[in-house]
Every structure is written in C-alpha cells, then in structure tokens.
N, CA, C and O atoms as CSV, one atom per row, in Angstrom:
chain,resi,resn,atom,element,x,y,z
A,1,UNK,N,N,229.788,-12.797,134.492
A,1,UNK,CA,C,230.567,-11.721,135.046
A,1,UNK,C,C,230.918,-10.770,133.910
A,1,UNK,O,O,231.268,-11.126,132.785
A,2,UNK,N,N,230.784,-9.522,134.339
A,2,UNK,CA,C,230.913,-8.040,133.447
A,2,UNK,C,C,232.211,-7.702,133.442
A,2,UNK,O,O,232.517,-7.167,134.508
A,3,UNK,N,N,233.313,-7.813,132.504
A,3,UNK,CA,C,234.084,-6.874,133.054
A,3,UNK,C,C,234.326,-5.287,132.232
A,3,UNK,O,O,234.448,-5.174,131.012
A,4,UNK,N,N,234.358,-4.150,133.214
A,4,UNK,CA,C,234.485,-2.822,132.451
A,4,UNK,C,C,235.771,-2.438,132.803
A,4,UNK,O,O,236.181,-2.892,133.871
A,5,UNK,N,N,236.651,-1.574,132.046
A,5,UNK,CA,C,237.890,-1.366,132.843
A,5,UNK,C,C,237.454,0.401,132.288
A,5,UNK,O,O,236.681,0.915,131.479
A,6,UNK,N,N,238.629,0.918,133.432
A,6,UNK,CA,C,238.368,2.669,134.011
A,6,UNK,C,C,239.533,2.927,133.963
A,6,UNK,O,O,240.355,2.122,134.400
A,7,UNK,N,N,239.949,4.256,133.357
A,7,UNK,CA,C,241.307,5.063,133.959
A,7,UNK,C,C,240.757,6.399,134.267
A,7,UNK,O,O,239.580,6.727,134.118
A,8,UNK,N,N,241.561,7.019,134.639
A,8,UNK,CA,C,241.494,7.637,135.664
A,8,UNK,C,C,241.065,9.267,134.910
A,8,UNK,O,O,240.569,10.242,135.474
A,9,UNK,N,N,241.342,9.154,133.908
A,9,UNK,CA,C,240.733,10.516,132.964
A,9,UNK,C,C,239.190,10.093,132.315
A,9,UNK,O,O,238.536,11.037,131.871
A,10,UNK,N,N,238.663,8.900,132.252
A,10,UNK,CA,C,237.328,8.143,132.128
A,10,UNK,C,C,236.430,8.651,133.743
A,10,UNK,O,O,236.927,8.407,134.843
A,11,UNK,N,N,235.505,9.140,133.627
A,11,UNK,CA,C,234.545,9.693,134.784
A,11,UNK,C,C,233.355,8.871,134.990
A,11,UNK,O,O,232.711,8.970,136.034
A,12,UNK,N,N,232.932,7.835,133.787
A,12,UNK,CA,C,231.953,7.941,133.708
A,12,UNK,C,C,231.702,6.297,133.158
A,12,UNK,O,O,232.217,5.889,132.117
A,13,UNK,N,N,230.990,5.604,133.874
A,13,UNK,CA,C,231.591,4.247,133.238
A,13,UNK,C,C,229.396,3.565,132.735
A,13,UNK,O,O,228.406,3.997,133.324
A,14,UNK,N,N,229.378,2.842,131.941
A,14,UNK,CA,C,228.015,2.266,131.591
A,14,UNK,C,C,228.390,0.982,131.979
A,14,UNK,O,O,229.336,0.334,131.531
A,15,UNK,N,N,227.332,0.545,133.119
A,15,UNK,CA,C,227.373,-1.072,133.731
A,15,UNK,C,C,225.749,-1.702,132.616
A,15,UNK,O,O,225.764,-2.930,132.697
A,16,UNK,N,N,225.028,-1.432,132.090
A,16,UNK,CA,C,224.102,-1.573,130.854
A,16,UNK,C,C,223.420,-0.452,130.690
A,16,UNK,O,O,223.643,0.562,131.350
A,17,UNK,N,N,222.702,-0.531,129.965
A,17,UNK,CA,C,221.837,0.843,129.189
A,17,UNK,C,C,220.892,1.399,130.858
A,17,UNK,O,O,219.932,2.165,130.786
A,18,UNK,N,N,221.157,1.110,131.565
A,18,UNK,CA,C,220.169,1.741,132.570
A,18,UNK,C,C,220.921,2.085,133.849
A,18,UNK,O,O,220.222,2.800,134.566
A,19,UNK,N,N,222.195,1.795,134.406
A,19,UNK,CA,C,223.016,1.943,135.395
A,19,UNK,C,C,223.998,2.733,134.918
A,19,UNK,O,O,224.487,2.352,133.854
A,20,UNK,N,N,224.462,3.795,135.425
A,20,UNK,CA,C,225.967,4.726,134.607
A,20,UNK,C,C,226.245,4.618,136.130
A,20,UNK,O,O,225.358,4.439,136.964
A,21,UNK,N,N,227.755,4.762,136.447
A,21,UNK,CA,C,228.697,4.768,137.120
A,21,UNK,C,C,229.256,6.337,136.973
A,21,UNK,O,O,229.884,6.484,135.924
A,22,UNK,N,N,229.157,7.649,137.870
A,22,UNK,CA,C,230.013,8.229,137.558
A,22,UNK,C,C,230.987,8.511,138.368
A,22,UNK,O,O,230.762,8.241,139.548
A,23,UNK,N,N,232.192,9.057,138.071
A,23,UNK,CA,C,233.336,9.728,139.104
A,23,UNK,C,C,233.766,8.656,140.064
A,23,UNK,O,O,234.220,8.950,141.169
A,24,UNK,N,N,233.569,6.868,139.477
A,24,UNK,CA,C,234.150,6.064,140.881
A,24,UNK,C,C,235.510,6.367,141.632
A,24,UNK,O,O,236.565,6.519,141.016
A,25,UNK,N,N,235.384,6.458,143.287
A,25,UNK,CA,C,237.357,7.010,143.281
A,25,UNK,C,C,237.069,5.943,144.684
A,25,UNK,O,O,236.081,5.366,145.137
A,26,UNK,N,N,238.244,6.032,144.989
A,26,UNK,CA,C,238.449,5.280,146.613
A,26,UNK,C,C,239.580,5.951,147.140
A,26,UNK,O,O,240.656,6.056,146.553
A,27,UNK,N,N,239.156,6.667,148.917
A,27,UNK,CA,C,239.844,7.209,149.688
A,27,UNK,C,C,241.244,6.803,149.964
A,27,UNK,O,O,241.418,5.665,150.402
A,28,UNK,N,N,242.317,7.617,149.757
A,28,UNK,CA,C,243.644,7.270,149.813
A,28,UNK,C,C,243.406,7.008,151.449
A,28,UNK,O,O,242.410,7.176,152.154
A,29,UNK,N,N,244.885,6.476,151.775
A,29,UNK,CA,C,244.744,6.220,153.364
A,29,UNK,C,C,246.079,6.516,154.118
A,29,UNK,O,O,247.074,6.265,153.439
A,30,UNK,N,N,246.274,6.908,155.147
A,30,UNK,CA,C,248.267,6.839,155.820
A,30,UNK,C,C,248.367,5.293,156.051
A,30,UNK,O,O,247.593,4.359,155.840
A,31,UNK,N,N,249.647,5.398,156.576
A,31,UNK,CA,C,250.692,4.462,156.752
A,31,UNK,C,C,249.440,4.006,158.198
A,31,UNK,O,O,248.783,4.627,159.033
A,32,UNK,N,N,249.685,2.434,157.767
A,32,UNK,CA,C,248.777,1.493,159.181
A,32,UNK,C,C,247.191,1.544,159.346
A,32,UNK,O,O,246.623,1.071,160.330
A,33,UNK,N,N,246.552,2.149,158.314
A,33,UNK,CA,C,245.442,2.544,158.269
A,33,UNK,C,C,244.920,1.253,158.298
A,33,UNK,O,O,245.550,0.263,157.928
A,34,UNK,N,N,243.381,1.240,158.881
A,34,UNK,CA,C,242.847,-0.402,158.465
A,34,UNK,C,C,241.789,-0.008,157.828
A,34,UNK,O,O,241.129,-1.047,157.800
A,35,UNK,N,N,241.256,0.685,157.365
A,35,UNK,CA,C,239.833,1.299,156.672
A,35,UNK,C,C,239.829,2.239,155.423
A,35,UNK,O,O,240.466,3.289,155.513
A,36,UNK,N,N,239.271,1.996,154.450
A,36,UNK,CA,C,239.084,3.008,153.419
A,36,UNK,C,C,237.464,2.775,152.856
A,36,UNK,O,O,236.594,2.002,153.256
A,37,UNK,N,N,237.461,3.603,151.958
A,37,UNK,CA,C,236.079,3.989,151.131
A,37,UNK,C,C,236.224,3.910,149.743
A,37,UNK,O,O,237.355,3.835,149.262
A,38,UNK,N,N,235.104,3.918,148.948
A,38,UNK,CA,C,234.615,4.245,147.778
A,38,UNK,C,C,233.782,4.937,147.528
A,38,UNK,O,O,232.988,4.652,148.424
A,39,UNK,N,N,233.103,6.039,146.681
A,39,UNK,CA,C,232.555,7.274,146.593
A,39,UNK,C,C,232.291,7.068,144.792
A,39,UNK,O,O,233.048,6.744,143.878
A,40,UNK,N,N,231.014,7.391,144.847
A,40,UNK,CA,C,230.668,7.802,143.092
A,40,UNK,C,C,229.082,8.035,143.416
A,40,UNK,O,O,228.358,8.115,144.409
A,41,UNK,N,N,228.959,8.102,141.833
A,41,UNK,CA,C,227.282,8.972,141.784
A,41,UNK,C,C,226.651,7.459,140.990
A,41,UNK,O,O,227.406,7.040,140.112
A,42,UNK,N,N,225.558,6.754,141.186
A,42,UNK,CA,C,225.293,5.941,140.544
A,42,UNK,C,C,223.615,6.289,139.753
A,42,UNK,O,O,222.483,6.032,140.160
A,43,UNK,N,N,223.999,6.830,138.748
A,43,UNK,CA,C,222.569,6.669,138.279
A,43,UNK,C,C,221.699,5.574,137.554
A,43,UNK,O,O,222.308,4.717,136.914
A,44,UNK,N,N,220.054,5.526,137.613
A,44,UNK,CA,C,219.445,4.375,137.216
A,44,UNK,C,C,218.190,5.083,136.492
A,44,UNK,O,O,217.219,5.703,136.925
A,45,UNK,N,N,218.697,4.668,135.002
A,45,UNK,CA,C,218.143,5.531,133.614
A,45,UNK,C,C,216.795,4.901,133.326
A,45,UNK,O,O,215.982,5.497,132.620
A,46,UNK,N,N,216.434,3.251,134.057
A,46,UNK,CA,C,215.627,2.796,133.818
A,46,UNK,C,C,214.220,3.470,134.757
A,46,UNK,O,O,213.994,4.426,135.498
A,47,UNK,N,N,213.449,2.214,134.141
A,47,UNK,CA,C,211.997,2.466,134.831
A,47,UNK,C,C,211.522,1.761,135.969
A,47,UNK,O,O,210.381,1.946,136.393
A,48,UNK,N,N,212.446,0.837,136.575
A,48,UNK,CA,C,212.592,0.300,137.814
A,48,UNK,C,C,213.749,0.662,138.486
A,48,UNK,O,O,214.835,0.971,137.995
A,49,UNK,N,N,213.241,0.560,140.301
A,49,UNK,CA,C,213.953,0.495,141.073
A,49,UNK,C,C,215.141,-0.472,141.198
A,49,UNK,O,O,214.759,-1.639,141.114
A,50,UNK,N,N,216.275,-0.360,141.347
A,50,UNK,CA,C,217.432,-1.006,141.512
A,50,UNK,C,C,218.224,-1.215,142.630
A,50,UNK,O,O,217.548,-0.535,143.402
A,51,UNK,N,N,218.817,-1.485,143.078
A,51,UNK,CA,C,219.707,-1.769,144.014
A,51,UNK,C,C,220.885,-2.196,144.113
A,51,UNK,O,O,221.260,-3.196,143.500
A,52,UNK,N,N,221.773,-1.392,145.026
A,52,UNK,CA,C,223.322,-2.513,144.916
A,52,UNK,C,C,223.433,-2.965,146.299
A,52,UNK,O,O,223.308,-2.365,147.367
A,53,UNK,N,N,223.724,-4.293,145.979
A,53,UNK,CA,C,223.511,-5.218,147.673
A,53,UNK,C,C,224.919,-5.562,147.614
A,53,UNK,O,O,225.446,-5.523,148.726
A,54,UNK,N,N,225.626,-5.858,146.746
A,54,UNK,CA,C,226.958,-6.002,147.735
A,54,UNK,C,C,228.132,-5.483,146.895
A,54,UNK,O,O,227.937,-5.162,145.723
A,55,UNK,N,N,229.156,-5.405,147.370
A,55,UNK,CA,C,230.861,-4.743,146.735
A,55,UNK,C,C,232.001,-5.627,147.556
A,55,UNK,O,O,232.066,-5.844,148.766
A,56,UNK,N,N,232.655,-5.952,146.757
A,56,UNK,CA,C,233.903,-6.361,147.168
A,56,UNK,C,C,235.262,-6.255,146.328
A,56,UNK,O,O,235.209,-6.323,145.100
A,57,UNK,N,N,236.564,-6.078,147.042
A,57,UNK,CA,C,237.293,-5.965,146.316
A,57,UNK,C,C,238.687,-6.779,147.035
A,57,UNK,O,O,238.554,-7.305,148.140
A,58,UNK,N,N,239.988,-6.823,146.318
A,58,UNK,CA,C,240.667,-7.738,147.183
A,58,UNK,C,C,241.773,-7.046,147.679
A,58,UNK,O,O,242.848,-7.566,147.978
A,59,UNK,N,N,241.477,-5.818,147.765
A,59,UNK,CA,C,242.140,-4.741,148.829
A,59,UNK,C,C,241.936,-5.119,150.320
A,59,UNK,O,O,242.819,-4.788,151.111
A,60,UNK,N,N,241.121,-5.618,150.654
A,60,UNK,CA,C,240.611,-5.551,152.150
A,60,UNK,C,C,240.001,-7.101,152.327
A,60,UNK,O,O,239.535,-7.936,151.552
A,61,UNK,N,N,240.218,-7.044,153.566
A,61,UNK,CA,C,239.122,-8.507,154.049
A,61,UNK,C,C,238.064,-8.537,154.235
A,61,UNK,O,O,237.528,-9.646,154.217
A,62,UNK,N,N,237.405,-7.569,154.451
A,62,UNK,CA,C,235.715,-7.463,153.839
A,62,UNK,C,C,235.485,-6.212,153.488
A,62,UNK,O,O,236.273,-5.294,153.715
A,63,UNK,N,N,234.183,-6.071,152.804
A,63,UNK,CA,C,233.946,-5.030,151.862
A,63,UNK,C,C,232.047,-4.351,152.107
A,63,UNK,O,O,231.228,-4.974,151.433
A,64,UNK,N,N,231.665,-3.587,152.691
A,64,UNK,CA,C,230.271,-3.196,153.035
A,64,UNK,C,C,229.986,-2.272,152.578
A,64,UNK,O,O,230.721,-1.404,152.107
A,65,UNK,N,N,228.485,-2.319,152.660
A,65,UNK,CA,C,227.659,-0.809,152.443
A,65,UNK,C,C,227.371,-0.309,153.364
A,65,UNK,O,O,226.788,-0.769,154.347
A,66,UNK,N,N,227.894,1.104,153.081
A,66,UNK,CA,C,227.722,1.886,154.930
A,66,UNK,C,C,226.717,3.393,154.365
A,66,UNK,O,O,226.379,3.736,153.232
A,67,UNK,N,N,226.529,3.874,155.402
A,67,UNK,CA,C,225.644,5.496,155.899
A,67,UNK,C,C,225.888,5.557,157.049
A,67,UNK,O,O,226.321,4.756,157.878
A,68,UNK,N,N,225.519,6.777,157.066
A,68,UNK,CA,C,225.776,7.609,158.864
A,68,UNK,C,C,224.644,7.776,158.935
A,68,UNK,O,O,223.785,7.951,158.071
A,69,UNK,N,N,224.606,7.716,160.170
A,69,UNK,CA,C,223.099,8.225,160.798
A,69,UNK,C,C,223.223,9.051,162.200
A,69,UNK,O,O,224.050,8.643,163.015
A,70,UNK,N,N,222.535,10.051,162.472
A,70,UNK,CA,C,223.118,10.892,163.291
A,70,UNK,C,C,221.802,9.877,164.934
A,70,UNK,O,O,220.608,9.577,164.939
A,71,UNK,N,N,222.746,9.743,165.819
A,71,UNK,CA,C,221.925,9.242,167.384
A,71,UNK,C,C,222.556,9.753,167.976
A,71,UNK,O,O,223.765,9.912,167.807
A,72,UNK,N,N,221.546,10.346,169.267
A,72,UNK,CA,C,222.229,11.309,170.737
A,72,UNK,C,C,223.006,12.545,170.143
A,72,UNK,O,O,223.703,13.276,170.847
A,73,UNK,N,N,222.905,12.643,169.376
A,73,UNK,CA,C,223.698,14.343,168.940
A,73,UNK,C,C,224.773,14.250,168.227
A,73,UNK,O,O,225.302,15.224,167.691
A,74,UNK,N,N,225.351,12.642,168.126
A,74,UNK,CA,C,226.837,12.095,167.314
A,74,UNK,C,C,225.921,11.627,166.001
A,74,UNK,O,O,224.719,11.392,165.884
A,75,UNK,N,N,227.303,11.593,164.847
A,75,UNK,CA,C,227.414,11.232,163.767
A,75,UNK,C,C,227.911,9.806,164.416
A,75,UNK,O,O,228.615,9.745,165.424
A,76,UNK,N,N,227.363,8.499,163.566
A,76,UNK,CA,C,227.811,7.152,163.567
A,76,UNK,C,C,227.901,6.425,161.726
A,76,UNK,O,O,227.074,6.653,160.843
A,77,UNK,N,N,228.739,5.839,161.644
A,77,UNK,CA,C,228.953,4.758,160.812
A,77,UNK,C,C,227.877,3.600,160.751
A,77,UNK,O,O,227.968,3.494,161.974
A,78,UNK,N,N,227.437,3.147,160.598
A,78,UNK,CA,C,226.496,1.293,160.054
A,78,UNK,C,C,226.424,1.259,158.931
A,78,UNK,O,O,226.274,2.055,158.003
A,79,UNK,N,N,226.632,-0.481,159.176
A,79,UNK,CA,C,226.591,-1.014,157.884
A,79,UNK,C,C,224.981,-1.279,157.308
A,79,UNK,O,O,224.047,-1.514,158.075
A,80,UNK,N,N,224.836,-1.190,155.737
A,80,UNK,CA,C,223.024,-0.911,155.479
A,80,UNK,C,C,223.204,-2.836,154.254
A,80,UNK,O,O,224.072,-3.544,153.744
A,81,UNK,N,N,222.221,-2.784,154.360
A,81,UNK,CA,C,222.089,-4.327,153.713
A,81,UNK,C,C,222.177,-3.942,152.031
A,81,UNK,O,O,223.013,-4.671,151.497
A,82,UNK,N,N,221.730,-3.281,151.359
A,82,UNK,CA,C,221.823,-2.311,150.497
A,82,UNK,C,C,221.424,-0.936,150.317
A,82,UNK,O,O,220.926,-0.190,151.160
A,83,UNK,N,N,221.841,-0.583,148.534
A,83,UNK,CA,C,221.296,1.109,148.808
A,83,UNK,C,C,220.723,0.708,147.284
A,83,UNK,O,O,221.113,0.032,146.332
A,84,UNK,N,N,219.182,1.801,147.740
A,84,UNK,CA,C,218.438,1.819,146.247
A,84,UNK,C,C,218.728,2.855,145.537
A,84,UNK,O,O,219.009,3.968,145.983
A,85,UNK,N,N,218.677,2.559,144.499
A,85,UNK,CA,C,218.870,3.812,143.367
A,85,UNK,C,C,217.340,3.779,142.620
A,85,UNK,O,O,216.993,2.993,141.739
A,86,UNK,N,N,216.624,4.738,143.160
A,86,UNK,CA,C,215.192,4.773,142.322
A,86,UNK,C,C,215.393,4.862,140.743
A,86,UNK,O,O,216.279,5.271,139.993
A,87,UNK,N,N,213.764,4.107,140.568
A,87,UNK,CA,C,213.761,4.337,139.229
A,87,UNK,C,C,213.799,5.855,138.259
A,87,UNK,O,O,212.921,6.709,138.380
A,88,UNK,N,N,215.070,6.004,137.227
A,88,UNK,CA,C,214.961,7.132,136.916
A,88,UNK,C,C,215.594,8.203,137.601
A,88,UNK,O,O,215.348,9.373,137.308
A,89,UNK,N,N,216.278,7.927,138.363
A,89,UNK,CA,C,216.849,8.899,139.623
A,89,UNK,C,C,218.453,8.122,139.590
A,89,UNK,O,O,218.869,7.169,138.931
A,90,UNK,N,N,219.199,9.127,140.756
A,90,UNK,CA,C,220.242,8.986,140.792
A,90,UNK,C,C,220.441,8.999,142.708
A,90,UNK,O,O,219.555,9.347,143.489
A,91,UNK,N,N,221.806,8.533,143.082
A,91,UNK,CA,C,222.192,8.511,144.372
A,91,UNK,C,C,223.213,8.176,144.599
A,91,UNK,O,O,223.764,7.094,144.399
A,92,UNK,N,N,223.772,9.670,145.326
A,92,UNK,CA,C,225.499,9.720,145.307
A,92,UNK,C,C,226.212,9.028,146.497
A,92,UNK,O,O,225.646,9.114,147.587
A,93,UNK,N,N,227.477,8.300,146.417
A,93,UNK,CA,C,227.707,7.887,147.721
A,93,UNK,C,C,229.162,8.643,147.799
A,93,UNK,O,O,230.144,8.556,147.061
A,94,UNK,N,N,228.870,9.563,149.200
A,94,UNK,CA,C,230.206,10.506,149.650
A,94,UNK,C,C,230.651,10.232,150.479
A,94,UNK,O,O,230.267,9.194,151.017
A,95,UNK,N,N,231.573,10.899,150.986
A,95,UNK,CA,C,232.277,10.681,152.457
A,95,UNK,C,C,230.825,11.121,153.220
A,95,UNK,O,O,229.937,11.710,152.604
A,96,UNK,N,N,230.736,10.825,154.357
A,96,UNK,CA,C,229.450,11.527,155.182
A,96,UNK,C,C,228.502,10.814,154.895
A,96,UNK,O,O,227.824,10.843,155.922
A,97,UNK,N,N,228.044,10.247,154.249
A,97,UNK,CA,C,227.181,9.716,153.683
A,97,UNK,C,C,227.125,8.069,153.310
A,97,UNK,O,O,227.532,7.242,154.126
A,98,UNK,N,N,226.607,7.694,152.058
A,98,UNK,CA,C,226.338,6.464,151.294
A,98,UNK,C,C,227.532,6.361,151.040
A,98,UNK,O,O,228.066,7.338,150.514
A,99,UNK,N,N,228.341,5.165,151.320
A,99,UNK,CA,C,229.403,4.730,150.771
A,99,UNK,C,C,229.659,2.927,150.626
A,99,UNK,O,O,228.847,2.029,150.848
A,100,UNK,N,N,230.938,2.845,150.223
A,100,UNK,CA,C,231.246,1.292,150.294
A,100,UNK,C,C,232.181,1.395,150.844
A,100,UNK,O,O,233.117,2.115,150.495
A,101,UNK,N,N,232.136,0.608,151.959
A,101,UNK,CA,C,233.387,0.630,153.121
A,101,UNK,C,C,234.347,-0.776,152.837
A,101,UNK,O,O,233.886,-1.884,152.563
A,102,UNK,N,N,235.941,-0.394,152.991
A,102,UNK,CA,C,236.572,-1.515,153.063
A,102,UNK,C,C,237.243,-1.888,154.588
A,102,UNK,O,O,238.001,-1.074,155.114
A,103,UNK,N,N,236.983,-2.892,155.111
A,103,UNK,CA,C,237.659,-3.048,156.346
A,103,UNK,C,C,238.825,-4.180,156.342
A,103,UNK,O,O,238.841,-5.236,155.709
A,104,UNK,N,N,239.761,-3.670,157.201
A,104,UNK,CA,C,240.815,-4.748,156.857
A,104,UNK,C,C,241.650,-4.662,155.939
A,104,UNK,O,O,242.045,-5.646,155.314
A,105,UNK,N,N,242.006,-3.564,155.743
A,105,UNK,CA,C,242.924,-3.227,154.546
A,105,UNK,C,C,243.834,-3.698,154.452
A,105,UNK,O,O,244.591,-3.477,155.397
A,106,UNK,N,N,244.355,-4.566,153.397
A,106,UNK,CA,C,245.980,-5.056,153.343
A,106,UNK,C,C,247.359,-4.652,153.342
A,106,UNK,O,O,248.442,-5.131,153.677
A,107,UNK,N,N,246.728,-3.156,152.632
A,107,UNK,CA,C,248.618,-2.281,152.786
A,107,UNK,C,C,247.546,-1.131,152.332
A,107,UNK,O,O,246.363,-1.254,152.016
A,108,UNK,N,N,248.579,0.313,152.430
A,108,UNK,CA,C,248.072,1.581,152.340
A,108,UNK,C,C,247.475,1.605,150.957
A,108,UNK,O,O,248.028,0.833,150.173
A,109,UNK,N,N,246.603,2.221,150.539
A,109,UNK,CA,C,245.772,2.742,149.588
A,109,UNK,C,C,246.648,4.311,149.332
A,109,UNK,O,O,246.425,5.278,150.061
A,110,UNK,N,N,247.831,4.362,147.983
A,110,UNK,CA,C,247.836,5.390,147.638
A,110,UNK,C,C,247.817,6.621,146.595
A,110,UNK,O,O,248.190,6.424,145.439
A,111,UNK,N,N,247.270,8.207,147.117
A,111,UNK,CA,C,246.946,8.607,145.682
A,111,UNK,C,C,247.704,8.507,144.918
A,111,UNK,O,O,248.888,8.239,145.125
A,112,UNK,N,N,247.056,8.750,143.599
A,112,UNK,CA,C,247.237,8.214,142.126
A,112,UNK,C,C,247.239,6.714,142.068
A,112,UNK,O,O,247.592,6.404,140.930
A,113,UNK,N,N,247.080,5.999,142.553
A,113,UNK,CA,C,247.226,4.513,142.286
A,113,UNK,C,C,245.699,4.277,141.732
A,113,UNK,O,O,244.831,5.127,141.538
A,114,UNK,N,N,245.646,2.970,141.551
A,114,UNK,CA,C,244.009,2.851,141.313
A,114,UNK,C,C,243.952,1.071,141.743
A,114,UNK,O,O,244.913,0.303,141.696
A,115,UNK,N,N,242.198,0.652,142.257
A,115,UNK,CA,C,242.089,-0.542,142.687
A,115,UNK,C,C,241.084,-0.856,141.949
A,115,UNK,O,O,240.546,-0.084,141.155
A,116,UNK,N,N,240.573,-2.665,142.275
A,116,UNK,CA,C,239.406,-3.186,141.556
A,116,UNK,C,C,238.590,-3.366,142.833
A,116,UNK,O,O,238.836,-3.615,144.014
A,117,UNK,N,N,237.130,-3.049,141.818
A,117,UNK,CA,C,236.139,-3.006,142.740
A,117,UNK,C,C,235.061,-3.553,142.312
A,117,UNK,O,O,234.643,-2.939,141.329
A,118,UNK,N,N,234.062,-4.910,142.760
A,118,UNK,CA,C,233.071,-5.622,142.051
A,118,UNK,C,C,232.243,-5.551,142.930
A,118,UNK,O,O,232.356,-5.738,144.141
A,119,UNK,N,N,230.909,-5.123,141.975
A,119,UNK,CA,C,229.635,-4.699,142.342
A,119,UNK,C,C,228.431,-5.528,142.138
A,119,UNK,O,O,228.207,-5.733,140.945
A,120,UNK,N,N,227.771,-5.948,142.783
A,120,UNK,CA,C,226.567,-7.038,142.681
A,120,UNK,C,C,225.106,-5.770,142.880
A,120,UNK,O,O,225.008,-4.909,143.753
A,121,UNK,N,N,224.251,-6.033,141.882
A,121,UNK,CA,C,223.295,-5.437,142.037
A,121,UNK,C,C,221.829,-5.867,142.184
A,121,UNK,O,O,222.015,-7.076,142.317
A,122,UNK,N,N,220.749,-5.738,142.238
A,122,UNK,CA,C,220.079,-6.783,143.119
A,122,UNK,C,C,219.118,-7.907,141.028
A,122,UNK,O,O,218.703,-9.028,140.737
A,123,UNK,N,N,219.281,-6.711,140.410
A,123,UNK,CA,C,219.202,-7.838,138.879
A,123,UNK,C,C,219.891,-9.205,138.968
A,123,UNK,O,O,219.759,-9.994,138.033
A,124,UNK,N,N,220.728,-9.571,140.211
A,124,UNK,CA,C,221.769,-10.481,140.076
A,124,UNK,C,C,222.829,-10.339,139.300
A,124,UNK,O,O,223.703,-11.077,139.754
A,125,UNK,N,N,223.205,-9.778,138.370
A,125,UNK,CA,C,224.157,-9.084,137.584
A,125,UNK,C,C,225.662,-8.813,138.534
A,125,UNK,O,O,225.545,-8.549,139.731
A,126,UNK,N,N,226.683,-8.878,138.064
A,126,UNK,CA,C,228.105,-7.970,139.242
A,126,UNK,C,C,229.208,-8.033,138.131
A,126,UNK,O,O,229.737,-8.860,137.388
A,127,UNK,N,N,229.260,-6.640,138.445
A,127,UNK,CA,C,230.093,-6.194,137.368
A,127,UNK,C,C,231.895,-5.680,137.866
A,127,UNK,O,O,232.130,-5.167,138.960
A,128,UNK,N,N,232.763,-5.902,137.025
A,128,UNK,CA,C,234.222,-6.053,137.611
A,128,UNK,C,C,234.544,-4.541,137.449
A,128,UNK,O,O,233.951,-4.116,136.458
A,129,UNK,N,N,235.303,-3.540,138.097
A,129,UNK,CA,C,235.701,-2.222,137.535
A,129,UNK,C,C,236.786,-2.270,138.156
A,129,UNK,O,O,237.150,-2.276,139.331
A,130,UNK,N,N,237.425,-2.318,136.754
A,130,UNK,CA,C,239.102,-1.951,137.229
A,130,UNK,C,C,239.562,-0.815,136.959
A,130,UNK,O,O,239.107,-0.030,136.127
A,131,UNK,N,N,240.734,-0.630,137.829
A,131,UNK,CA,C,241.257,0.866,137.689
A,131,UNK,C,C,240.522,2.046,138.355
A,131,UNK,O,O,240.273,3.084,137.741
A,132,UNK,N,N,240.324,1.920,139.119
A,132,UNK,CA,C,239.306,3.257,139.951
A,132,UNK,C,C,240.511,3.779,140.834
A,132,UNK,O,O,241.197,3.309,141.742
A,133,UNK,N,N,240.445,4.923,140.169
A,133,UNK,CA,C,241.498,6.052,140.865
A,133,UNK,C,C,241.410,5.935,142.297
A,133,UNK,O,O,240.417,5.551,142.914
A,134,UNK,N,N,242.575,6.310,142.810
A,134,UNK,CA,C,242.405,6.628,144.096
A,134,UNK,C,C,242.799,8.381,144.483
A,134,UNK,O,O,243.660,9.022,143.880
A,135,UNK,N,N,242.245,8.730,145.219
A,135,UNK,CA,C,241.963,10.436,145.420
A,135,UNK,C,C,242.326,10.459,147.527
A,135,UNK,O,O,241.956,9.667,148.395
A,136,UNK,N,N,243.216,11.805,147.623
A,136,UNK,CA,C,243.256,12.009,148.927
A,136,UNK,C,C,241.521,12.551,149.155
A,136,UNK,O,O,240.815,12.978,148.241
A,137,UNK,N,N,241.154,12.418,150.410
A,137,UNK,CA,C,239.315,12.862,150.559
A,137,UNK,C,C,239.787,13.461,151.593
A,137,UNK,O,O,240.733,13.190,152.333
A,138,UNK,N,N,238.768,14.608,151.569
A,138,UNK,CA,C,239.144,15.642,152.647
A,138,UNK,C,C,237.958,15.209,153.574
A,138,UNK,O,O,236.836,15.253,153.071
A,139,UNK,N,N,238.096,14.752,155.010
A,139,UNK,CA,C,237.496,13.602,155.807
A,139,UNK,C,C,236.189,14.574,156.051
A,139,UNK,O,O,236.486,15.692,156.473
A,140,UNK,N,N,234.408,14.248,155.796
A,140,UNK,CA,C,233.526,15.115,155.991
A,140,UNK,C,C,233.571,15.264,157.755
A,140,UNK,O,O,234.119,14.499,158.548
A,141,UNK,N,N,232.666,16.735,158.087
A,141,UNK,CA,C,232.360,16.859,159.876
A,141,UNK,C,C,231.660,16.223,160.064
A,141,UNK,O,O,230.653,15.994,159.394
A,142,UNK,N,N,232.202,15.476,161.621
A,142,UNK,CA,C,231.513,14.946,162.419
A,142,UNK,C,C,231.341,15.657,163.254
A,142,UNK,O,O,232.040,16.669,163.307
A,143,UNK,N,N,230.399,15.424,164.183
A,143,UNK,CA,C,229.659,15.758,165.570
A,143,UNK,C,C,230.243,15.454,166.615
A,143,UNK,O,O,229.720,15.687,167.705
C-alpha cells in the first residue's frame, strides 16, 4: 500500500513515474444528502494502457465507477467496471461524465473540508490519497 498525502494548494499528485493525479476534489453535498462524487484528470505518461478498477473511501458505504450515457433522449447514471486511461494519454473524470461515485454517505461532505480516497489500478497497485479538497460543483445539464 502507497500512501501520498494532498492539501489543498497541491493540484497535482505522482501515484509512480507514469500515473499523475491532477486537481483531485470531491463534490460538497446539503444537509441529508446520500450521494457524492470525485472529479480529477488522470494522466498515463507510460507506454501501456492502464486502468482504474476500483475506489473506495470510508466516507460512504460503497464507492463506484460511474459515466452517463445518454438512452431515449435522457441523460442516465451507471456504474462502469473500470475506466482506461490510454497509453500516453490522459482522461478526465467530471461531473457529467467519468467519475467515482460515493453511495451511502455517512454525514454531509463539506466545502473546504477534505476526505481520503483509495485507488486500485489494474497494475494491482492502490494507492491511499489523503486530503482531497472538497469543492461546491456546479451540478452539469441533464436532459
């Protein structure tokens, strides 16, 4: 086990010479909320394809990889088994988009605070990141 620690003026975190972490934050939430997110840019400097297959953190009672996918004319939520980060390439996860979903939240998520968040990537590798800001997110359009 990796551990990296983050504050909140740090943007930019190195999980080894080939994975950078940038801008990790997680969606503040109101009062009774049961759901939040995580959002960053993950790039992969190497010459293979990579993957992150799972996230968890002990904010919530479970922890997934989600995307939207648009069916019948609506925007929807699902959960994806993982997300690749090509070799040499990068892939951002936003609101609207690629994210890590927490379900089951234990108490409100709020801004300025910061949480831990552990990442398994498909090297078998999972790395600990503490301190990941938390940010109000201005919620993307749906359909």
């Amino acid at each position: 086990m990796f551990k990296y620690f983050s504050l909140a003026a740090i943007t930019m975190l190195t999980l080894q010479a080939e994975v950078l972490l940038v801008d990790p934050y997680a969606k503040a939430t109101p009062p009774n909320a049961k759901n939040s997110a995580a959002f960053m840019k993950i790039q992969n400097t190497s010459n293979s394809d990579i993957e992150l297959i799972s996230a968890n953190s002990n904010i919530s009672k479970v922890t997934e990889l989600h995307t939207h996918i648009e069916e019948n004319g609506m925007k929807k939520m699902i959960q994806i088994p993982s997300i690749k980060i090509p070799a040499n390439s990068s892939v951002e996860l936003k609101p609207g988009g690629l994210h890590i979903m927490f379900l089951g939240i234990q108490n409100q998520i709020n801004e300025n605070s910061n949480i831990d968040l552990n990442l398994t990537f498909s090297n078998g590798k999972t790395y600990e990141l503490n301190q990941i800001p938390v940010k109000k997110v201005i919620p993307a359009k749906m359909h």
